[in-house]
Each structure stands twice: as C-alpha cells, then as structure tokens.
C-alpha positions as semicolon CSV with decimal commas, in nm:
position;residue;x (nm);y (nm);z (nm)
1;X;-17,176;3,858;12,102
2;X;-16,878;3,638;11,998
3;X;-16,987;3,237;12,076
4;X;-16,654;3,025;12,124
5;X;-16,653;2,671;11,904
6;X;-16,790;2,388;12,062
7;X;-16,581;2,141;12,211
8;X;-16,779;1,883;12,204
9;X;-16,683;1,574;11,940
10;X;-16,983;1,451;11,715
11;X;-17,066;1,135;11,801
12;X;-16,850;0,805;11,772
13;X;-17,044;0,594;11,500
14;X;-16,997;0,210;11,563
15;X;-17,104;-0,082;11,377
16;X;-17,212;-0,406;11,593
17;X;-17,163;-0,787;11,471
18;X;-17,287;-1,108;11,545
19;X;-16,999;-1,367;11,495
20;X;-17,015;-1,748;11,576
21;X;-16,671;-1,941;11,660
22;X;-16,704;-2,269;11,747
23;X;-17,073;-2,265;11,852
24;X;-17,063;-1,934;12,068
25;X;-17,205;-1,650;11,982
26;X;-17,030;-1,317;12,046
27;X;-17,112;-0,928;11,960
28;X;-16,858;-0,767;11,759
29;X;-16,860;-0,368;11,822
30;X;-16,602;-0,162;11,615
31;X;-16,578;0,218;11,668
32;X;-16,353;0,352;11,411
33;X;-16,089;0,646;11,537
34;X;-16,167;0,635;11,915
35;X;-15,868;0,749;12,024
36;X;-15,741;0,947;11,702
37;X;-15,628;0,670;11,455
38;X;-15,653;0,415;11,722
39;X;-15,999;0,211;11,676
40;X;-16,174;-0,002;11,966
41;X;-16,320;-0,354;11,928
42;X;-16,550;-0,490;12,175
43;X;-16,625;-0,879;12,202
44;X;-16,901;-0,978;12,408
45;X;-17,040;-1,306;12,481
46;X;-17,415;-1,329;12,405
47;X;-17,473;-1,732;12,404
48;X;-17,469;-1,947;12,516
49;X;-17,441;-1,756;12,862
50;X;-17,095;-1,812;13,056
51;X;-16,945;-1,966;12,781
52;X;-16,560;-1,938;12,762
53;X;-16,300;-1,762;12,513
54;X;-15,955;-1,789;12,477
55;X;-15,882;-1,433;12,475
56;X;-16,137;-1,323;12,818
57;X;-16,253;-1,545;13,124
58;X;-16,496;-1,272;13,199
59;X;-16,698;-1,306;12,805
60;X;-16,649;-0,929;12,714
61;X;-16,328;-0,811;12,573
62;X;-16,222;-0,430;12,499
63;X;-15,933;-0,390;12,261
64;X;-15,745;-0,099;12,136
65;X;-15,544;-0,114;11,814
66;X;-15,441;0,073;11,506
67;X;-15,680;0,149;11,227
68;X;-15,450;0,001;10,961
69;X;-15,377;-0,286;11,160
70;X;-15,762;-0,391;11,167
71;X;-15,776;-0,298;10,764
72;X;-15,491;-0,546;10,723
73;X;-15,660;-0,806;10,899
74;X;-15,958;-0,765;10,648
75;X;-16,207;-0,589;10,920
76;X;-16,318;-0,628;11,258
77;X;-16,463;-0,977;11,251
78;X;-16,141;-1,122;11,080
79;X;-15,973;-0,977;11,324
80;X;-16,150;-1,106;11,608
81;X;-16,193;-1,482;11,381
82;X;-15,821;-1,513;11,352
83;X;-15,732;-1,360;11,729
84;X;-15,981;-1,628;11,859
85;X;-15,825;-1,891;11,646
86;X;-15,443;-1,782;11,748
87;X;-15,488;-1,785;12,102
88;X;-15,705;-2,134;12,126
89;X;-15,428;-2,312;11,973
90;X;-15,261;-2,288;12,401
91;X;-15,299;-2,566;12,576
92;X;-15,467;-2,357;12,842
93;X;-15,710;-2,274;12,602
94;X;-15,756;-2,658;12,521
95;X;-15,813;-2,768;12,870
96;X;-16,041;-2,468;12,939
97;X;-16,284;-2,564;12,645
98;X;-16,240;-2,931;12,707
99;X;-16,429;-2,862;13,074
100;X;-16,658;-2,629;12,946
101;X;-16,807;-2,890;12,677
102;X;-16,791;-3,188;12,907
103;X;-16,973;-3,008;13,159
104;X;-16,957;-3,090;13,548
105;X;-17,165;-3,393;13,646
106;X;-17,213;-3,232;14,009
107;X;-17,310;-2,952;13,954
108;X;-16,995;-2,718;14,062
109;X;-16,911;-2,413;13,896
C-alpha cells in the first residue's frame, strides 16, 4: 500500500513579547513565514485594560509584512516601538491620549 505525503504544514512556531510604550503594556506575537516569506505581528493590549494606541482603537492589532522588512527594523518589538512612535506623532493620536490620561470626571465612556 502506497500512503500519499501529508499535507498538513508543521506547526507555525511564534515567539510572544511583553513591550511597554508609554506606560501600556502590550503582547508582542511574531510568527515567522506565515504566509510564505510574509511574517505576522500581533499587538495586543494587556494593561492597563481599554487603554488606547495610535495604530488600533480596538487594543489588538494583526499585521502582515515582509520578513526582511521586520529584520531591517531590528525585530518585532522595534518594529512595533518605532510604528507606535510614528503614528503618535498625529494630532489625532495627541488628542486621543490627551482624553485617555485626563480621564472623564462623569463617568462617560
């Protein structure tokens, strides 16, 4: 009896992070060659809880981008450091954080 190869992939091996910007914590997943040489980065929010990021309003980011690309950048968490850092220089971004620090008096969300 002739058995046909396996078509299943061996597992995707990823290495998790903890990164603080600015006083939040986030979770730093990279999985190397997820998509062929594309490799995935996950940033999630872990504390404090609801806190905001200038690159997701939801805390959890998925991004897709080129293996050399995130070995030019020096790694995942460089990556993530210096995309963090990029997009908080908006004034968007500056108004968003501003709020979030000072907090609402009243209670609304």
């Amino acid at each position: 009896m002739v058995r046909s190869p396996s078509n299943k992939r061996p597992p995707r091996k990823s290495a998790t992070v903890r990164l603080v910007w600015r006083g939040i914590t986030c979770r730093v997943r990279h999985t190397p060659q997820y998509f062929g040489d594309s490799d995935h980065v996950e940033i999630e929010v872990v504390s404090p809880k609801g806190a905001p990021l200038p690159i997701t309003t939801t805390g959890f980011r998925s991004h897709f981008l080129a293996a050399d690309e995130l070995g030019a950048a020096g790694g995942p968490v460089a990556y993530v450091t210096n995309w963090l850092d990029r997009a908080a220089m908006s004034k968007d971004w500056s108004k968003t954080e501003f709020a979030w620090r000072q907090g609402d008096l009243f209670g609304r969300k």
